[in-house]
C-alpha positions as CSV (number, residue, x, y, z in Angstrom):
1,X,-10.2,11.6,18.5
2,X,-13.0,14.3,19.1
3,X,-15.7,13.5,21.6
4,X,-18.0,13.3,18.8
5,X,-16.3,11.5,16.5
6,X,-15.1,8.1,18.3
7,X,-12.8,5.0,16.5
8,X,-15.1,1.8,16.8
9,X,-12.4,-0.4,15.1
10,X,-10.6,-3.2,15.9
11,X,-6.8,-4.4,15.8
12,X,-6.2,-7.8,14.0
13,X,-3.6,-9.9,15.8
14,X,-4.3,-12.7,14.6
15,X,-3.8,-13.0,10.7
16,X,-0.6,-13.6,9.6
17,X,-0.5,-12.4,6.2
18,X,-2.9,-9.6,4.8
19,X,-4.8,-10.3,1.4
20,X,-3.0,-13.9,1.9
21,X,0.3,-12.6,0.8
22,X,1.5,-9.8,2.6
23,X,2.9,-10.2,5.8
24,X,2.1,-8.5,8.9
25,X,3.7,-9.3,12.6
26,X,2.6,-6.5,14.4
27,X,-1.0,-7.2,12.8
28,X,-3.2,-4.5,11.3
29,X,-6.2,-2.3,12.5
30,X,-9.4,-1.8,10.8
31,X,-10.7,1.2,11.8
32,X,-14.5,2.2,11.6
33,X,-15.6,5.5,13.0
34,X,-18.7,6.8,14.4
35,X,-19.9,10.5,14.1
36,X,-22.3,11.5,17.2
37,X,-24.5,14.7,16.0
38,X,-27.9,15.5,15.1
39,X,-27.7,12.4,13.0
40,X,-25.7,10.0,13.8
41,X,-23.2,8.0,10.9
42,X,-21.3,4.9,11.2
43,X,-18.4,5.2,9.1
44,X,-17.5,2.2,7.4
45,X,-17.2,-1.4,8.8
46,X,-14.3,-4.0,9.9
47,X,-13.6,-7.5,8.9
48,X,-16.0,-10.2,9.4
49,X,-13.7,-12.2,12.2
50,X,-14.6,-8.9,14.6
51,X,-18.2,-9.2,13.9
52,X,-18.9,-9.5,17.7
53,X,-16.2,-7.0,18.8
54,X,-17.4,-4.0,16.9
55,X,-21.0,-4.3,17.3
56,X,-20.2,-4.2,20.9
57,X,-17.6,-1.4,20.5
58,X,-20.4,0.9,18.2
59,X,-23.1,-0.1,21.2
60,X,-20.5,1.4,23.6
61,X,-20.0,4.4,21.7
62,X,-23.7,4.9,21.2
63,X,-24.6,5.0,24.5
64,X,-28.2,3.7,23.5
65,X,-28.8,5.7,20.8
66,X,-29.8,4.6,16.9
67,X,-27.7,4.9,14.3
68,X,-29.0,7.1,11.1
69,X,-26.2,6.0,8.2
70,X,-24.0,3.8,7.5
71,X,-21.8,5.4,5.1
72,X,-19.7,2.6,2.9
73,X,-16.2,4.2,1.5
74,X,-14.8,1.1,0.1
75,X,-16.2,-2.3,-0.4
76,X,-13.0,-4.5,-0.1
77,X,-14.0,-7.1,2.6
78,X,-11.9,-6.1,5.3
79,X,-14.2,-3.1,5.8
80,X,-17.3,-4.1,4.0
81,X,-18.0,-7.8,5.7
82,X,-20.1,-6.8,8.2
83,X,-22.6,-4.4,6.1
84,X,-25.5,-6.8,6.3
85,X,-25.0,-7.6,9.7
86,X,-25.2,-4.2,10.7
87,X,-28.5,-3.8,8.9
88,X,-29.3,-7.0,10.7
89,X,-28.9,-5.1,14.1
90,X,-30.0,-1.2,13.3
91,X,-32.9,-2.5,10.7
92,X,-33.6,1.3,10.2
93,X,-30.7,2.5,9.1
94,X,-29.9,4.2,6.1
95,X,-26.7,2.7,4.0
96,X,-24.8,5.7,2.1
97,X,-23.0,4.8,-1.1
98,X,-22.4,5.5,-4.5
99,X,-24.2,3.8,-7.8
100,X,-20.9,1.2,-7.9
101,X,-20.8,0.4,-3.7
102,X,-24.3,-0.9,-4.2
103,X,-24.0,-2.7,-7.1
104,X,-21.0,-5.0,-5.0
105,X,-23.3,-4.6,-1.7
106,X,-25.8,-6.8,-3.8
107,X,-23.0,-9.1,-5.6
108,X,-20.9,-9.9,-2.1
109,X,-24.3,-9.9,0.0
110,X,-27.7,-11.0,-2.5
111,X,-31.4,-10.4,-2.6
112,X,-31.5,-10.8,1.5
113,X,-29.6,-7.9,1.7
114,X,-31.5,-5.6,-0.9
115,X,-34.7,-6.4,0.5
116,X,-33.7,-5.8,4.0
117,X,-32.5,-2.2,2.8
118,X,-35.6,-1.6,0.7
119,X,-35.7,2.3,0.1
120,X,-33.2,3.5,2.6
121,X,-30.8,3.5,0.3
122,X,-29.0,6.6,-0.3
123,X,-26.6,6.9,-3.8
124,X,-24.4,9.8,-3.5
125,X,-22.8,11.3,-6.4
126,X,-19.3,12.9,-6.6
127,X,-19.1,16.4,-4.8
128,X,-22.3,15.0,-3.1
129,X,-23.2,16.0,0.7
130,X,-24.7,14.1,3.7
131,X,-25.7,16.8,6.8
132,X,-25.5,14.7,10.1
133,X,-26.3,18.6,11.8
134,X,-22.8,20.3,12.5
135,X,-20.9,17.7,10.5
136,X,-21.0,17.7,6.9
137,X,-19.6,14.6,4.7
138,X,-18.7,16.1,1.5
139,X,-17.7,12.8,-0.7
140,X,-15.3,13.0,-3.5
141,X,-15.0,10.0,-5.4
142,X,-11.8,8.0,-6.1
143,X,-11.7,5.5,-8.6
144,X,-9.3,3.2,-8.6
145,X,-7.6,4.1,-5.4
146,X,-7.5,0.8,-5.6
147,X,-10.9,-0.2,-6.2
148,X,-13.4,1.2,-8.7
149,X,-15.9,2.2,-6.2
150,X,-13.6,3.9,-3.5
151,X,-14.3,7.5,-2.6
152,X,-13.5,9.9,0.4
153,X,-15.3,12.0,2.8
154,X,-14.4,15.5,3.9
155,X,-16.6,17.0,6.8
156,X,-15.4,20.7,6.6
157,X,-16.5,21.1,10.7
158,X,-13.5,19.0,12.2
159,X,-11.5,19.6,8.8
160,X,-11.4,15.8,8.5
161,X,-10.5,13.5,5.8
162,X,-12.2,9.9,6.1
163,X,-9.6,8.4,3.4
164,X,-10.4,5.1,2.9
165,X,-7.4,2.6,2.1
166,X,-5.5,6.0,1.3
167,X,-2.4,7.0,4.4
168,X,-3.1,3.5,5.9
169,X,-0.5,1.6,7.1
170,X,0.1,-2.3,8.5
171,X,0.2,-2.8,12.1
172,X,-2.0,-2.7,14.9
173,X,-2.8,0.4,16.0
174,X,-1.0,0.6,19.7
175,X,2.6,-1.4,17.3
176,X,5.7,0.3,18.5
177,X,7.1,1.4,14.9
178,X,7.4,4.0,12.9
179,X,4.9,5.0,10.5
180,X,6.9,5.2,7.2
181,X,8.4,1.8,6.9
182,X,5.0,-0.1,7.0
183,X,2.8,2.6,5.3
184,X,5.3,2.2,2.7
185,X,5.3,-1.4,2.2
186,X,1.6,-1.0,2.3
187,X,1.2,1.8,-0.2
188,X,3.6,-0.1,-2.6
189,X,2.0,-3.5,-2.8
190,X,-1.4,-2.6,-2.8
191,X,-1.8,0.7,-4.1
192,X,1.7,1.3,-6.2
193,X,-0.1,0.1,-9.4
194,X,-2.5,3.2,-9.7
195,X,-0.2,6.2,-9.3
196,X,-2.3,7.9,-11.7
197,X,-5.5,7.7,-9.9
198,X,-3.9,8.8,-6.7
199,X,-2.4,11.8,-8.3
200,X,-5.8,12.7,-9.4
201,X,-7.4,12.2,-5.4
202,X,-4.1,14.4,-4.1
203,X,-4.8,17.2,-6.6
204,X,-8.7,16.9,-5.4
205,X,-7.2,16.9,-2.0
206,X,-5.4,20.2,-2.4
207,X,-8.6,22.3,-2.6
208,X,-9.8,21.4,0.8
209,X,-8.8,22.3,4.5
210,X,-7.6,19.3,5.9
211,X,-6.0,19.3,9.5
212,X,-6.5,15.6,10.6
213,X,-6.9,12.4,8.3
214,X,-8.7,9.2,9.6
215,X,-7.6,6.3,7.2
216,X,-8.9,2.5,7.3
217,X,-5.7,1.2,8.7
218,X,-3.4,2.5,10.9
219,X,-3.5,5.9,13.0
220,X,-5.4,8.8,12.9
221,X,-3.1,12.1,11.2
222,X,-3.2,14.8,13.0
223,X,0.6,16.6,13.1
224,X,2.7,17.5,10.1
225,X,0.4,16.7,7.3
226,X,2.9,17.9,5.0
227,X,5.2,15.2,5.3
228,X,2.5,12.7,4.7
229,X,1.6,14.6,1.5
230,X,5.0,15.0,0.1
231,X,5.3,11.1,0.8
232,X,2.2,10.0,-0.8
233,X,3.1,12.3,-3.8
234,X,6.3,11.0,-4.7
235,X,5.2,7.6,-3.9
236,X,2.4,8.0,-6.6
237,X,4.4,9.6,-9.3
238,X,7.4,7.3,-9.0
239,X,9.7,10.3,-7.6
240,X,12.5,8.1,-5.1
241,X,12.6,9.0,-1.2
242,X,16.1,9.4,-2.0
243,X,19.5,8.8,-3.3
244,X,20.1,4.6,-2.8
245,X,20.8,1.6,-4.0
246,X,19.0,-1.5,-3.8
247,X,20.7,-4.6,-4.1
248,X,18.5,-7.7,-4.8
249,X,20.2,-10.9,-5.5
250,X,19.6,-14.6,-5.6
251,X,22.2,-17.5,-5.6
252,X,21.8,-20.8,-5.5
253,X,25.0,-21.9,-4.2
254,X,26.7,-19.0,-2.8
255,X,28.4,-17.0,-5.6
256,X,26.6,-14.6,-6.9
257,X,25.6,-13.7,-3.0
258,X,29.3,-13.1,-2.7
259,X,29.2,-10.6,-5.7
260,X,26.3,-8.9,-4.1
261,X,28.3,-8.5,-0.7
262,X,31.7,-7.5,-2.8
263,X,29.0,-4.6,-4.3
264,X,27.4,-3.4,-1.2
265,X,30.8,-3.2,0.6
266,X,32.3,-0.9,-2.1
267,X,29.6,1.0,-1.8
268,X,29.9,0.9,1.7
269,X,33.5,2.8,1.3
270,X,31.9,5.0,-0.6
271,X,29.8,6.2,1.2
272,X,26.7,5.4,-0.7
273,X,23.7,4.3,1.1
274,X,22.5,0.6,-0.1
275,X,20.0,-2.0,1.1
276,X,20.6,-5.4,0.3
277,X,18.2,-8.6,-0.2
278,X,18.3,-11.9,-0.9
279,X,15.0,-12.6,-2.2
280,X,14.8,-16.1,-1.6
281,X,14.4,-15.3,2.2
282,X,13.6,-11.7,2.8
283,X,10.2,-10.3,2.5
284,X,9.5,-9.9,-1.0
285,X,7.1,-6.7,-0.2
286,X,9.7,-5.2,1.8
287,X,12.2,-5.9,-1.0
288,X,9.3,-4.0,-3.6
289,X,9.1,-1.2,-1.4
290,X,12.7,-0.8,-1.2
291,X,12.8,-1.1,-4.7
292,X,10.4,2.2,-4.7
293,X,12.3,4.2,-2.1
294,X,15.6,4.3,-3.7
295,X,16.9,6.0,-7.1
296,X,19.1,3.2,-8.0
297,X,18.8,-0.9,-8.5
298,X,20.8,-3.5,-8.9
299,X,19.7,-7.1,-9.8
300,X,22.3,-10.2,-8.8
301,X,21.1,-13.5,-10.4
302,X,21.9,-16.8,-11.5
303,X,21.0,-18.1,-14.8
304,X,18.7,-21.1,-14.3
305,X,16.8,-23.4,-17.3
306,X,18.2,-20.4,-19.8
307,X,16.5,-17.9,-17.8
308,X,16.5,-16.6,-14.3
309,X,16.6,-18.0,-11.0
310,X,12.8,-17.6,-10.4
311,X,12.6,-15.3,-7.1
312,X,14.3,-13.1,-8.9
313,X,11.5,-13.5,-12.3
314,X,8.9,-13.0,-9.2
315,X,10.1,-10.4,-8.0
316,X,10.5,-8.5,-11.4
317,X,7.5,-9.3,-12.0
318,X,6.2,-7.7,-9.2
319,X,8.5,-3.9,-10.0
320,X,6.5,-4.2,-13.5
321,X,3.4,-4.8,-12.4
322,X,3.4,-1.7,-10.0
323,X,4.8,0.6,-13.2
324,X,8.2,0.7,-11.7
325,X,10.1,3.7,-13.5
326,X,12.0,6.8,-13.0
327,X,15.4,4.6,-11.9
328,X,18.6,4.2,-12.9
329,X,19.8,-0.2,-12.7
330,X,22.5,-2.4,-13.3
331,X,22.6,-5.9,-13.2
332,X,25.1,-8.3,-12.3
333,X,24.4,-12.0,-13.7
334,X,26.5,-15.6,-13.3
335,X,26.2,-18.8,-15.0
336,X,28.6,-21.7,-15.0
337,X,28.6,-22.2,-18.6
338,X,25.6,-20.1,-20.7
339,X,24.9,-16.6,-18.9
340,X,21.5,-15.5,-19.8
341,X,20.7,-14.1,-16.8
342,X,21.3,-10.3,-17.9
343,X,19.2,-10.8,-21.2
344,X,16.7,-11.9,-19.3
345,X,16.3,-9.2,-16.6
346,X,16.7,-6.5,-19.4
347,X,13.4,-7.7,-21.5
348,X,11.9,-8.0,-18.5
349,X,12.5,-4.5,-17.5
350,X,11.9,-3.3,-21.3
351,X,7.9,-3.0,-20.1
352,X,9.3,-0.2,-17.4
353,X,9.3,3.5,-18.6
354,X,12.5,6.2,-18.2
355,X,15.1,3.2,-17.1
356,X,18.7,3.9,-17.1
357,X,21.6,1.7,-17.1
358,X,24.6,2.8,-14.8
359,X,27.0,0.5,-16.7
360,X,26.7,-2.8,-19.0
361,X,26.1,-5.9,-16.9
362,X,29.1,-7.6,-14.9
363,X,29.3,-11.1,-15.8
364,X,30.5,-13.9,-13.2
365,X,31.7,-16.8,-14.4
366,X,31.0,-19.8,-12.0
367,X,32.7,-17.9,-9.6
368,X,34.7,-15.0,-8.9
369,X,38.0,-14.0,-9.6
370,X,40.0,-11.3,-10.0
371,X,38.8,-10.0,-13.3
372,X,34.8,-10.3,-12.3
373,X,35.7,-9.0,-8.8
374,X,37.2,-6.0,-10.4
375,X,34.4,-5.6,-12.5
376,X,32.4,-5.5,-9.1
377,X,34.6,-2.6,-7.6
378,X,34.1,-0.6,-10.8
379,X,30.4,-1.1,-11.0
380,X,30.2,0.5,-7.0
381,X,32.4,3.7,-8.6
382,X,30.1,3.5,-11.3
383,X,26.9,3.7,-8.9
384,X,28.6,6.4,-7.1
385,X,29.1,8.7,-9.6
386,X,25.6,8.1,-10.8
């Protein structure tokens, strides 16, 4: 970070799973920045089990001085908990947000809160500026990305992007891992629904001079912003990372997991890169965001009550409900006496746009034997060729 601008954040070791459903084992950073200049702006603020902790850190980084603004990006509670409290402790400070921001400000935090701001209220618009002296926030609204009130800041002087939730990542900030994996399984389960949104902030984000981005989670971006770009791009228009195959399954008694491990070693003698689940015990965002990075699917289930085994329906669920498209599948199904299972998974996947079947489903019959287990091989020549 600049001298002026200073991270006043904290890292979260202590949840276990993010939003209640995601987890997290290296944690997760909330980061809140303040900008020192002729005016001073706090941007954003961190969740309410830090309250302590950041009031202390901003203290540190203001060296005495008053705060001017409190600029509010996004008002999901991880960064918007400790609003009020903030006006609590800098009762002259003036909170910056757009029309929407303030109408959740009063709906998480009541009258109190609207009374104790009074008139310093400032409602910015989109393409609206705040001058702190050198530093200029430019804000550019972004609706839906992945809240209705979410918008951005530029300031044009350090060619800085404040992007909200956007290029966050899991993990503490000082986690020894690589950005991709957990900014991917991020993006994915929390963002992946509203591509077309995003597309619209990147396009925005193409007019402006951007050499460092300072996101809500994770670390600051400062080298190779391309790569980040490119990333978030395909992510948001459904392109795949790359050529793949992921194989989910589920099996209740062992079968159909040996169909997905006949699969994935044909493949293996292939040559073609795979990732293989079992979604009854991997994580099930990890398996979504696998599901995302490769071209290529294939869904291993059991038939269970005439339909399918139900991590498997969950998980299904979960590729619809993020528009999952653009992929080529195949699905692989047992039952020991009525197999519904690829019927199922193919109504299911009806609701998904530009889906392409490699080959018509293998069928396993109780178990295998030499005529599904051939069926297997030709299914990984199949996926090859595709």
């Amino acid at each position: 970070m600049k001298q002026d601008v200073i991270n006043v954040g904290v890292n979260d070791m202590e949840v276990d799973l993010f939003e209640g459903m995601y987890r997290v084992p290296n944690g997760v950073a909330y980061n809140s920045y303040v900008i020192l200049d002729d005016k001073i702006a706090v941007m954003d603020t961190v969740d309410s089990h830090f309250t302590s902790q950041w009031l202390g850190n901003i203290k540190s980084a203001l060296g005495g001085k008053t705060p001017d603004y409190l600029v509010v990006l996004h008002m999901e509670p991880d960064h918007s908990a400790n609003i009020f409290e903030f006006v609590k402790a800098y009762p002259t400070v003036h909170v910056v947000g757009n029309a929407k921001t303030f109408a959740m400000m009063s709906a998480y935090f009541g009258e109190a809160f609207d009374k104790a701001v009074g008139e310093r209220k400032v409602v910015v618009t989109d393409g609206g500026k705040l001058s702190l002296g050198k530093h200029e926030l430019t804000f550019v609204f972004a609706p839906m990305v992945h809240w209705p009130e979410v918008m951005v800041a530029y300031d044009a002087y350090d060619k800085a992007l404040y992007s909200a939730d956007a290029f966050g990542k899991f993990g503490a900030l000082d986690a020894k891992e690589e950005w991709i994996d957990e900014a991917r399984r991020y993006y994915i389960g929390i963002v992946g629904k509203y591509g077309v949104p995003v597309q619209t902030l990147l396009k925005k984000a193409a007019a402006l001079d951007i050499s460092v981005i300072r996101p809500l989670h994770g670390p600051v971006l400062t080298d190779n912003l391309g790569y980040y770009l490119d990333l978030y791009n395909k992510w948001s228009s459904y392109t795949p990372e790359k050529s793949g195959v992921l194989i989910a399954y589920t099996s209740v008694y062992g079968n159909t997991k040996k169909a997905a491990e006949l699969l994935a070693s044909e493949l293996e003698k292939l040559g073609v890169e795979y990732a293989i689940f079992d979604l009854s015990r991997a994580d099930r965002a990890e398996c979504v965001a696998q599901a995302f990075k490769y071209d290529k699917a294939v869904f291993a289930t059991t038939t269970y009550n005439a339909d399918i085994f139900p991590p498997m329906r969950e998980f299904l669920d979960c590729l619809v409900e993020r528009n999952y498209k653009c992929r080529k599948v195949a699905i692989v199904e047992n039952g020991s006496w009525a197999p519904a299972a690829a019927k199922v998974i193919s109504a299911k996947l009806e609701k998904c746009s530009d889906i392409t079947y490699i080959a018509d489903p293998v069928t396993v019959k109780c178990a295998l034997n030499d005529a599904s287990a051939a069926s297997v091989k030709a299914l990984a020549q199949a996926i090859a060729k595709a």
